[in-house]
N, C-alpha and C positions, 0 to 999 in steps of 0.2 A: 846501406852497406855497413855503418857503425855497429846496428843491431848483428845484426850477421854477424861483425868478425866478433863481435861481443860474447857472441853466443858459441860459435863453432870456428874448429878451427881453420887455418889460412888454407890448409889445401883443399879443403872440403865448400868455402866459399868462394875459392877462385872458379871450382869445378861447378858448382850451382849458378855462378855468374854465365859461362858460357852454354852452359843448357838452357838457359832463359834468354839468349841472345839468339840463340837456333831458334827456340820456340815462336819470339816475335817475328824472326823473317815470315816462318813459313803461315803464321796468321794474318800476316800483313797482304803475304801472294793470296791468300785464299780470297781473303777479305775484297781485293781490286777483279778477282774472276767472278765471283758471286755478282757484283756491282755491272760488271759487263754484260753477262746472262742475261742479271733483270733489265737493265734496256732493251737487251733484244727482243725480250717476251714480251716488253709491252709495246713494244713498236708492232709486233706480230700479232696481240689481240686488238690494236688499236686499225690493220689492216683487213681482219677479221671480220670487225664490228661494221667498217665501210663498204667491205663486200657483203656481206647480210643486206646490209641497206640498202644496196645497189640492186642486190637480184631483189630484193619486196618491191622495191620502186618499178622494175622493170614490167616483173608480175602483175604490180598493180597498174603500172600502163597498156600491159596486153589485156588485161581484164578490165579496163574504162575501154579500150577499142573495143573491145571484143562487146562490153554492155553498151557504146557508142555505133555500135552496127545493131543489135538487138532490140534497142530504142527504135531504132531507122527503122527497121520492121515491122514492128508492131505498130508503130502510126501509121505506118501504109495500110498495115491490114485494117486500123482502128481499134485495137486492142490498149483501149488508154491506160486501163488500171493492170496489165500487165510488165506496158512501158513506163507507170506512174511507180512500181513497187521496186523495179530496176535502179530507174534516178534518185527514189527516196534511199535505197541501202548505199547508195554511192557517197550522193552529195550532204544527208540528213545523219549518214551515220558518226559523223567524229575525224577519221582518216581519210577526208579527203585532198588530196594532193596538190597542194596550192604553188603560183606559178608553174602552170603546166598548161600546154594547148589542149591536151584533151579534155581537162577538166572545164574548161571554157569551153569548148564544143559541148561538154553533157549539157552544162548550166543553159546554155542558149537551148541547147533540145527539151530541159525541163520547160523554159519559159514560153518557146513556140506547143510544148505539150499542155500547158496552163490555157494557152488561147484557145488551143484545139479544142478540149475539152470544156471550156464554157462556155466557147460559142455551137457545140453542137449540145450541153445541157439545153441553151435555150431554147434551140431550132424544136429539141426533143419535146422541150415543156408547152412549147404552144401546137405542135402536132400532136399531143396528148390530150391539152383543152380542147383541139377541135374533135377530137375525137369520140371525149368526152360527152360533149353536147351532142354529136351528131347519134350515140349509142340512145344521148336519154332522151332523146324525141321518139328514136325508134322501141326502147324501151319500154315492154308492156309495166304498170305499176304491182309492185312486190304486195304478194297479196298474204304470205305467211312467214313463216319463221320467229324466231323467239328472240324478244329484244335481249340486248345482253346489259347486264347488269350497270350502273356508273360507276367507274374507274376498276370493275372486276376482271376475275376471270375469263378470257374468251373460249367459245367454244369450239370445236375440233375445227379444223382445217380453214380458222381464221388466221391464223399469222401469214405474212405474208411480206414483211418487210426486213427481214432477218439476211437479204442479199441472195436467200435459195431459187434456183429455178424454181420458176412456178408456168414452163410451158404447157407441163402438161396435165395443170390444173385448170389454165384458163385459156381460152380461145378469142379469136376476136366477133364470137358469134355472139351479139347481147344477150340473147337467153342465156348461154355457159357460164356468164358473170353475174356472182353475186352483189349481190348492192353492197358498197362500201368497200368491197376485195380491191385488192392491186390490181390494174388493168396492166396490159402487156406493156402500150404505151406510159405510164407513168413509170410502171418497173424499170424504164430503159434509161428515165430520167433522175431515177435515186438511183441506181445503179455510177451514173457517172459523177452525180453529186459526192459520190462515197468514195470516187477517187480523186479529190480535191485535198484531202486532208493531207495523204502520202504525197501532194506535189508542194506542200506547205501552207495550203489556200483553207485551212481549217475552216474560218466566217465567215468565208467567201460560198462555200461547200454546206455549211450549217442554212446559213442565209435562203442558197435555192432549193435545198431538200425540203425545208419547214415548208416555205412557198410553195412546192410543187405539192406536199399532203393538204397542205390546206386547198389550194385549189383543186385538187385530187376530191377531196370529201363536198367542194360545195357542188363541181359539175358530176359528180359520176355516181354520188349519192343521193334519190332522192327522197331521204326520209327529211333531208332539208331544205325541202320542196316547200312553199309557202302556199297549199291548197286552200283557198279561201272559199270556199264550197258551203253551202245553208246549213248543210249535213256534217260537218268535221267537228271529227272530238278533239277539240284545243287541250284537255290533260294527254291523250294518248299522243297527241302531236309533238307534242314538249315532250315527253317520255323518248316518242323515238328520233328527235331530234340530239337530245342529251347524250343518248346511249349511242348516236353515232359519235360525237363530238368523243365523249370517252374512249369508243375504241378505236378514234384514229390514235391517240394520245400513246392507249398501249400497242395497238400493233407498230408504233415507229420507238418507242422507248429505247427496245432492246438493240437494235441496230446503229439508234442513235448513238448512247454510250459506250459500245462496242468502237467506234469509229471514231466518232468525235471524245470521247472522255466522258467520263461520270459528269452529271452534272449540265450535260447539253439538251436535255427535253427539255430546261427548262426554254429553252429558244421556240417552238413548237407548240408550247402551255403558253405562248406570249401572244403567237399567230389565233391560234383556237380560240384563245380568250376574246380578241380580235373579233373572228367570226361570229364568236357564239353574242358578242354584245350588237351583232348588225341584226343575225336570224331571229334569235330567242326574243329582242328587243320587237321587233315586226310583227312577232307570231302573237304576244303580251298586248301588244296596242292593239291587234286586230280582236282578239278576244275582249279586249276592253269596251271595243267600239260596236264588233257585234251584237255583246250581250248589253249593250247600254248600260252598263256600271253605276257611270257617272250619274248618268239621268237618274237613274233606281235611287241611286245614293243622296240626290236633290230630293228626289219624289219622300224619301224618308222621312228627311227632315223636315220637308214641309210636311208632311204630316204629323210628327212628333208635336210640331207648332199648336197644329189645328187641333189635337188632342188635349196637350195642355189647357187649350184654350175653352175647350169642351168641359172639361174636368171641374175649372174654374167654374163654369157656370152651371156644374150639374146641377139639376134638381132631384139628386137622389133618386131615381131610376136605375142605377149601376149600369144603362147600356153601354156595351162595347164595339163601338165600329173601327175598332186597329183592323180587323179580318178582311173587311173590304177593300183596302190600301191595296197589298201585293198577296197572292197565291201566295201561303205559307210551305208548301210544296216547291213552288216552282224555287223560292228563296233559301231552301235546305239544300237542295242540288245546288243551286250557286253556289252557297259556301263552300258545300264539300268540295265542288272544282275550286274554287280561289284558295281554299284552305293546300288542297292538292298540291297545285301548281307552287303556291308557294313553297311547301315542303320540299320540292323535285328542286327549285332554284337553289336552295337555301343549301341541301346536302350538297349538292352539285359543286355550290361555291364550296362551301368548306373544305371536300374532299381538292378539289383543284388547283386551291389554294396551300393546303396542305404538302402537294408534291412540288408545284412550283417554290415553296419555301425549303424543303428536303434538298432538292437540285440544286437552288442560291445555295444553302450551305456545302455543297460538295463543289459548287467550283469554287467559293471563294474558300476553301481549306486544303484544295488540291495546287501543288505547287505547279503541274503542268498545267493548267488551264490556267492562267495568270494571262498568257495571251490572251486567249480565246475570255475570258473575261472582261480584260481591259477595252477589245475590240468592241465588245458588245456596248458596255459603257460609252465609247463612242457615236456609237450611234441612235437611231433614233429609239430602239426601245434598250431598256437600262437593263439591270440587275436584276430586280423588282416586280412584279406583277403589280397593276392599276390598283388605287387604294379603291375607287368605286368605279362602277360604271353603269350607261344607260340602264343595264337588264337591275343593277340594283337598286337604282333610283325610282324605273318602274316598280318591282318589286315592294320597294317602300311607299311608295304611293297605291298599292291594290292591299296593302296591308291596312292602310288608314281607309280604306274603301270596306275593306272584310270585317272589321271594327264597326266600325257605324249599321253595316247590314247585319253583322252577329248579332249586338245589340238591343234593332228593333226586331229580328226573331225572337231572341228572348221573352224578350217583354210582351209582344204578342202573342204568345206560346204561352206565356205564363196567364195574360188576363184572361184566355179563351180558357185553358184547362181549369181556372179557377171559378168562372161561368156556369160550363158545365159540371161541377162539383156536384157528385153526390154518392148517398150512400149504400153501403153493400153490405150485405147480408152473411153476418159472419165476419168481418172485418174489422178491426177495434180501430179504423181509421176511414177518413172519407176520400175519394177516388182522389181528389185535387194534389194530396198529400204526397202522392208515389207520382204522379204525372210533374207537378213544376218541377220535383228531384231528380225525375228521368231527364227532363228537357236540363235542366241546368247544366246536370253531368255530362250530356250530350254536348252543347256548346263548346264547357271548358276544356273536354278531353279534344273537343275538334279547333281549338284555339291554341291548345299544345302542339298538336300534330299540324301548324304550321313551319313548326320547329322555330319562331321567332318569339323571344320573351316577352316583348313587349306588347304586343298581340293576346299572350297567356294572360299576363298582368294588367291590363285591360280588361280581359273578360271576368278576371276572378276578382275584381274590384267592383266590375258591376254587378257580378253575382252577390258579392257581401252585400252591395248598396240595397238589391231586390228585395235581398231576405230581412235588411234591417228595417226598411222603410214598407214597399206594397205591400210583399205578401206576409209581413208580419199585422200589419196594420187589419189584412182581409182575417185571421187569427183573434185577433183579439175582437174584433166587429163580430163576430163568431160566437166568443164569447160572451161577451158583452152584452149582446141580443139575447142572450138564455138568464141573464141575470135581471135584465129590467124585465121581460115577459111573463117571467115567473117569481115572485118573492118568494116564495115557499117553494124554489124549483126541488130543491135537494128531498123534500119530505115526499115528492114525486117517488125522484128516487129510490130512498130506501124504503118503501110503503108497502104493505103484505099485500094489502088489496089493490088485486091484479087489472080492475078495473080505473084505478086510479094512476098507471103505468101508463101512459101517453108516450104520444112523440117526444115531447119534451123529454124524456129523459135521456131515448140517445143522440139527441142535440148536444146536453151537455156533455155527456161521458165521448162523446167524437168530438167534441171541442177542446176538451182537457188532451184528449191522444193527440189529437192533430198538433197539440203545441207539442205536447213532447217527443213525439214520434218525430216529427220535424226538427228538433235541438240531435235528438240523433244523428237523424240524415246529417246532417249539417259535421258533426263531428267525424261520420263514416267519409263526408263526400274531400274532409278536409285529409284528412288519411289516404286518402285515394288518388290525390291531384298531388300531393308531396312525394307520394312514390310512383306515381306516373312522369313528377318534373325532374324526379333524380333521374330517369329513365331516359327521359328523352335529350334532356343536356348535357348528359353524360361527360361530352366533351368540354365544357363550358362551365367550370365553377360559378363563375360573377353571375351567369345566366340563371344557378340552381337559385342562389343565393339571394337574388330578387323575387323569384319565383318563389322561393319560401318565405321569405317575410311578409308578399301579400296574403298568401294563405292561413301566415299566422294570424291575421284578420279576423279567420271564422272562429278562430279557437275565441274570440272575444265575442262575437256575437251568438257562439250558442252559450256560454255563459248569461249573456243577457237573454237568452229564452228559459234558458231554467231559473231566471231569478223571475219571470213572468209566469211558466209554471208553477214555482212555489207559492207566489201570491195568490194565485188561484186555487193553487190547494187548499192555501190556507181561508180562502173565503170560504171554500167550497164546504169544508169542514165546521167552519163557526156558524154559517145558515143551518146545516145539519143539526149541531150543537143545542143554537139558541131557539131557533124556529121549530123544530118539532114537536109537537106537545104530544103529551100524552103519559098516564103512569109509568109504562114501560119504556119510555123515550128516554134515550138518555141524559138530555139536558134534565129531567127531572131526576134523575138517579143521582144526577150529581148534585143538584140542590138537595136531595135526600142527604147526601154525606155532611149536612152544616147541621142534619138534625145528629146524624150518629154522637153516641154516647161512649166517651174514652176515661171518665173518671172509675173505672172498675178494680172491685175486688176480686179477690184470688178465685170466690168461690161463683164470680158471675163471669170473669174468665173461663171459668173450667165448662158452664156451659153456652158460652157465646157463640164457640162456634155450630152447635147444633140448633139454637134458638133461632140463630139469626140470619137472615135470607138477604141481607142488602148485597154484598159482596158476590153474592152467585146468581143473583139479578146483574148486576152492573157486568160481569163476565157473561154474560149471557144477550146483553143488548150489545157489549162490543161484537160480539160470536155474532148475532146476528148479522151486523153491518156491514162485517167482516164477507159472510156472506153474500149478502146483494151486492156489493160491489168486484170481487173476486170473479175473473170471467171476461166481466165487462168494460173495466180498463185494461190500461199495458200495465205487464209487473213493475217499470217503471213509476208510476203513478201511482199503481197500487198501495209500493209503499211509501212513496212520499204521502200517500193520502193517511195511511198507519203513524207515521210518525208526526202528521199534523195534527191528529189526533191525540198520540200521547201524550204529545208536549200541550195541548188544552186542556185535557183533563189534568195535566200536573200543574198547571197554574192554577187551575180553579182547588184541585183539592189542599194543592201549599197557602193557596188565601185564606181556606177555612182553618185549617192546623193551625195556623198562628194564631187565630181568633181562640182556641179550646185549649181548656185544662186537662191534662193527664196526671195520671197513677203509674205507679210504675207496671199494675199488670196492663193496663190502658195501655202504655207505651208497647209492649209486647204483642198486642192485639194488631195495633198499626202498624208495626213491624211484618205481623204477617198478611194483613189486608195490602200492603203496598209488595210484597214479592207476589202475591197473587196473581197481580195487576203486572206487575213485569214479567214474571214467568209466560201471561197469554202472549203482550207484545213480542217477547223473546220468540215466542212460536212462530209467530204470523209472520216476523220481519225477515227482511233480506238483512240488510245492515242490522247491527248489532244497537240497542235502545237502552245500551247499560248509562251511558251516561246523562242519559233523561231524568235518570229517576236516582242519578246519585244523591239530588238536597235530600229528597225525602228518607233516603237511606239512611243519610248522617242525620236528620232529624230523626228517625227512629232511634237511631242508637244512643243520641241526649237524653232520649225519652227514659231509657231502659238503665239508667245510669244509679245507684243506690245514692249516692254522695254529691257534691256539690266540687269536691276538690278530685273526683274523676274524671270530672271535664275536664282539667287542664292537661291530664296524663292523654287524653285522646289528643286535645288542642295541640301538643308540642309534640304529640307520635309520625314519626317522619314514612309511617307504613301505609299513609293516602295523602291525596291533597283534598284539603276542603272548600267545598262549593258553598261555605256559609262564612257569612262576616260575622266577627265578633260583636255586631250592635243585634243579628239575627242568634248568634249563638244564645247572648243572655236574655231576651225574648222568652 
C-alpha cells in the first residue's frame, strides 16, 4: 500500500483497493465450488470403476458356469481334449477368479479330468499292445516298399502323427496297414496323451506319448523283428531296422513340438535310443555269432603265428600257404558287410545324436520349458543322451575284429598277387605292380567307408608298413637277382645284336619300372585317401586331422623308393658305362677324351672341327643308347637314366680337364665340344640338365680368358654363382 500511494494518487488507490477486495471474494467462491465438483467426480468414477468390476466379475461367473456345465458334458460324452482346452483357457490363463465356488468347482473338474484321462490313456495303450501283437501274428511279412532314408525325408502319405484323422487312411484290417503307420488304436492313445499338456500334465503327457511310439514301433513294426533265419541279410536287417527307428523319430517330431514345446523330441530320441541299444544290440551279436567272427578272428591269428613261424624256417622255396587258411572270397564279403554295418551304426549315431543335442539346446534356452526340463532332470532319464552304449561297445569291438580280418586279407592278397607276378606284352610293368595297388586301395577306401578313423588309420599304417618292408623287399629281390645273374646285364641291354637280347633284359628294365611305377602309385594312392578322408569326415576335424598325418607316412616312403630307384639308376648306368667294351662303346669314347688334344693353335682350330670325328662319335653312342632304352622304360626312369648318365660322363670328363693344358684356341674348342654335349642332353631330357654341366661351363670360360687379372673380374661378377672353388679355380 506504501508503493501505491507512493505512486498514485489517494483516490485512485482507495478505488483499486476495493476492486481487489471484490476480486478475491469472488475467487475465493469459485475456488470452494471447483473443490466440491471435483469430489463429486471422483466419488462418481471411483463408483464407476466398481460397477465395471462387478458386471466382469458377474460375466465371468456366468462364463465359469456356463464352461462349468460345458466341462460336465463333455466328460460325459469323453471329449477330454475339448473339456481340457475349456479349463486350460479358464484356470491357465492369468484371470482366474480367486476365492470363488466356482472356480474351485472348475479346478476339481480339471483334476477329476487329469484322472480321466490317464487312466483311460492307459486302458487305451495296452488295448493298442494287444492289438498290436495280435495284427502281427496275423500279419503277412512286408515284402516291398522303399526303406526311407535315416533321420530323412518321409515319403507321401507317411505322416501320421501331426493329431489329423487318419480314419480314413487306415482300417483295422492288417493288410490296409502299413508297417510302421499309426494304427487306429495307438492314434487314440497320443490323441489323449496330447491332451495332458492343456490340463498342466505336460511330463506326465510327454512321458506316455514317447512310451506309447516306442511301443507302437517295437509291436506293430516288423522290420524289428529279430528273424534269425540261415538265409537273412544281417546289413539289409540293420538298414530296415535303422530306417524305422528314424522315422518313428520324424513322424512324432512335429506333433511333439507343436504340443509339448520345442525341444521335447528330445524325450522320444531318449526312449528310441533305449530301443535301438536292446534291438540293434541282438541283431550285432547274432551276426557276430552266426558268421563266427570271433572264431575267424582266433583262426587268423593263429595262423599269422604259423606263418611267421614258416617264414623263419623257409628254405627259400618262396611257397605261400596264407591261401589255404580262409576263402579269400568268402573274407571280402565279410568285410564289405562288417565294413557296412558299421558305416550304418556310425552315421546313424552321429546323425541322432546331433538332433538330441539341437532339442537339449532348445529347452535349456527356452524359458517355457524350464519346467518341463527340470521335470525331466528328475527323473530317471536326464537332459543328455548316453555318452556310450551297448550297440557302441559292440560296435567298437567288430571294429577290432574288421582290423585284424582286413589285415590278413591284405597281406594275403598281396603274397598271392605277388606269386603270381608276371609279365605282359606291351607293358613297361609286371602284372604284380597294378594288382597289390588295386588291393591296397581297395582295403583303405573300404577301412574309410567304415566312417571310424581309427579303423582308417590302421589300415593305412599297415599299408605304409607293407610297402616299406614285404613288398618292397620282393622289389629289390627283383632286382637284385638281375644284377648277380648277369654281370654284364646292361651290355645285354643295349647290344645291336638281336641275338644277344635275351630274357634278361626285360627282367631288368620291369625291375627298374616296377620300382618306380610303384613310388608313383604310392604318391597317386597318397592323394587319393587324403581327399577321400576330407570327404568322408567331413564332419570331424580331429578325425581328418589324424587321418592326414598317417597318410603323411607315404609322402616319406615313396621318397625312400625313389632314393632306391636312383641307386639303381645310377648302377644301372656305371655297368653300362664301365662294362661294355668295345670302340664304339662309350666307356671307350670316354677314355678317348684323356687322349684329345686342347694345346691348339689358331690355324689347327680353324680345322678341328672337320678333321675331327671324336665329338660326333660320342653323340652318336649317347643317340644310340638313347635309343635302345626309349620305349622300354617309363619316361620316369627314362630320364632319370639321361641324367645318370650326364652327371658320369661330367665327372669322368672334369677328371681328365684338370689333368690337360690348354691354349686359348684349346679353350674355345672345349667351350664348344661341352655345349655339344649339353645341347643333346637339353633335347633328350624332361628336366632341364643346365646345371650339370655348369663346372665345365665356368671352366670353359677360365680357359678362354687372355689375362690372368680376368679372372678376377669374372671371380667378383655378381651375374652367376660359381660352382668352382678357388683352390680349383687356380688349378
Amino acid at each position: 500500500e506504501a508503493k501505491i500511494q507512493g505512486i498514485m494518487y489517494p483516490a485512485e488507490a482507495h478505488s483499486l483497493k476495493q476492486n481487489m477486495g471484490t476480486l478475491t471474494q469472488k475467487i475465493t467462491k469459485t475456488s470452494v465450488t471447483a473443490h466440491t465438483l471435483s469430489s463429486k467426480v471422483r466419488r462418481l468414477d471411483i463408483a464407476q470403476a466398481r460397477l465395471v468390476e462387478a458386471i466382469s466379475r458377474v460375466e465371468k461367473i456366468v462364463s465359469l458356469k456356463t464352461t462349468i456345465d460345458k466341462v460336465k458334458a463333455f466328460i460325459e460324452v469323453k471329449k477330454y481334449e475339448e473339456a481340457a482346452r475349456l479349463t486350460h483357457g479358464v484356470l491357465h490363463s492369468g484371470e482366474t477368479l480367486t476365492n470363488d465356488a466356482s472356480t474351485e468347482v472348475l479346478e476339481e473338474q480339471e483334476r477329476q479330468l487329469i484322472k480321466l484321462v490317464i487312466k483311460e490313456c492307459d486302458r487305451a495303450a495296452v488295448r493298442a499292445a494287444e492289438a498290436a501283437k495280435h495284427r502281427r501274428t496275423r500279419k503277412p511279412a512286408a515284402g516291398g516298399g522303399t526303406a526311407r532314408s535315416q533321420l530323412g525325408l518321409s515319403e507321401d502319405g507317411g505322416e501320421g502323427g501331426g493329431g489329423e484323422d487318419t480314419k480314413g487312411d487306415t482300417t483295422s484290417d492288417p493288410a490296409n496297414i502299413e508297417d510302421g503307420a499309426i494304427t487306429p488304436e495307438f492314434k487314440k492313445v497320443f490323441d489323449l496323451c496330447l491332451v495332458l499338456p492343456l490340463l498342466g500334465k505336460k511330463h506326465e503327457g510327454l512321458e506316455r506319448y514317447c512310451f506309447a511310439a516306442r511301443t507302437m514301433l517295437v509291436l506293430g513294426s516288423r522290420k524289428l523283428e529279430l528273424r534269425t533265419t540261415k538265409d537273412v541279410k544281417y546289413p539289409d536287417r540293420l538298414s530296415e531296422m535303422l530306417d524305422a527307428i528314424a522315422f518313428c523319430i520324424q513322424t512324432h517330431t512335429e506333433p511333439l513340438r507343436e504340443r509339448f514345446g520345442p525341444g521335447s523330441e528330445l524325450r522320444i530320441i531318449q526312449e528310441l535310443i533305449e530301443e535301438c541299444d536292446t534291438k540293434i544290440h541282438r541283431l550285432l551279436k547274432s551276426y557276430v555269432d552266426t558268421n563266427k567272427i570271433a572264431k575267424i578272428v582266433k583262426g587268423v591269428q593263429r595262423h599269422r603265428m604259423q606263418m611267421m613261424d614258416a617264414k623263419a624256417n623257409d628254405d627259400g622255396s618262396g611257397s605261400n600257404k596264407a591261401g589255404s587258411a580262409y576263402d579269400p572270397k568268402m573274407l571280402d564279403t565279410l568285410l564289405e558287410e562288417m565294413a557296412y554295418i558299421c558305416r550304418e551304426i556310425q552315421i546313424f549315431d552321429y546323425n541322432i545324436r546331433q538332433l538330441g543335442d539341437r532339442a537339449r539346446k532348445e529347452l535349456q534356452e527356452t524359458k517355457a520349458q524350464q519346467g518341463l526340463l527340470k521335470a525331466m532332470i528328475q527323473h530317471r532319464f536326464k537332459d543328455t543322451l548316453p555318452r556310450t552304449t551297448k550297440v557302441n561297445q559292440l560296435q567298437q569291438e567288430l571294429i577290432g575284429y574288421y582290423i585284424v580280418i582286413e589285415e590278413f586279407f591284405m597281406t594275403q592278397d598281396i603274397e598271392t598277387a605277388i606269386s603270381l607276378d608276371e609279365a605282359t606284352e606291351g607293358a613297361p610293368t609286371t602284372s604284380m605292380v597294378d594288382d597289390v595297388f588295386y588291393i591296397l586301395k581297395k582295403c583303405c577306401e573300404r577301412s574309410f567307408s567304415t566312417c571310424d578313423v581309427n579303423s582308417a588309420c590302421a589300415i593305412v599304417n599297415l599299408l605304409n608298413m607293407m610297402l616299406q618292408t614285404y613288398y618292397k623287399e620282393q622289389l629289390e629281390k627283383a632286382v637284385n637277382a638281375c644284377w648277380e645273374k648277369s654281370a654284364n646285364l646292361s651290355q645285354l641291354l643295349f647290344s645291336t645284336d638281336q641275338k644277344s637280347q635275351s630274357k634278361m633284359e626285360g627282367m631288368i628294365v620291369a625291375a627298374l619300372n616296377n620300382f618306380q611305377v610303384s613310388a608313383a602309385h604310392i604318391l597317386t594312392l597318397q592323394k587319393h585317401l587324403t581327399a577321400h578322408a576330407v570327404e568322408v569326415f567331413a564332419h570331424q576335424p580331429n578325425a581328418v586331422t589324424m587321418a592326414k598325418q598317417c597318410l603323411d607316412n607315404l609322402a616319406e616312403t615313396y621318397e625312400d623308393y625313389m632314393r632306391v630307384v636312383q641307386h639303381n639308376i645310377n648302377t644301372f648306368v656305371t655297368n653300362q658305362v664301365e662294362k661294355v667294351n668295345g670302340p664304339e662303346a662309350l666307356g671307350s669314347l670316354l677314355d678317348r677324351f684323356g687322349q684329345q688334344r686342347y694345346e691348339l693353335k689358331e690355324e689347327e682350330y680353324a680345322t678341328r672341327e672337320a678333321n675331327d670325328s671324336y665329338i660326333p662319335s660320342l653323340l652318336h653312342a649317347l643317340n644310340t643308347q638313347y635309343q635302345a632304352v626309349e620305349g622300354r622304360v617309363t619316361e620316369v626312369n627314362l630320364d632319370l637314366i639321361l641324367h645318370a648318365l650326364a652327371s658320369f660322363i661330367l665327372k669322368r670328363v672334369e677328371v681328365f680337364v684338370l689333368r690337360k693344358r690348354f691354349t686359348f684356341w684349346g679353350g674355345l674348342q672345349f667351350d664348344k665340344d661341352v655345349r655339344k654335349i649339353s645341347a643333346f642332353f637339353n633335347k633328350v631330357c624332361i628336366k632341364p640338365v643346365r646345371d650339370k654341366f655348369s663346372r665345365l661351363m665356368q671352366i670353359a670360360s677360365l680357359l678362354q680368358v687372355d689375362r690372368v687379372e680376368e679372372i678376377l673380374d669374372y671371380w667378383t661378377s655378381d651375374t652367376q654363382v660359381w660352382r668352382l672353388s678357388p683352390r680349383e679355380v687356380k688349378m
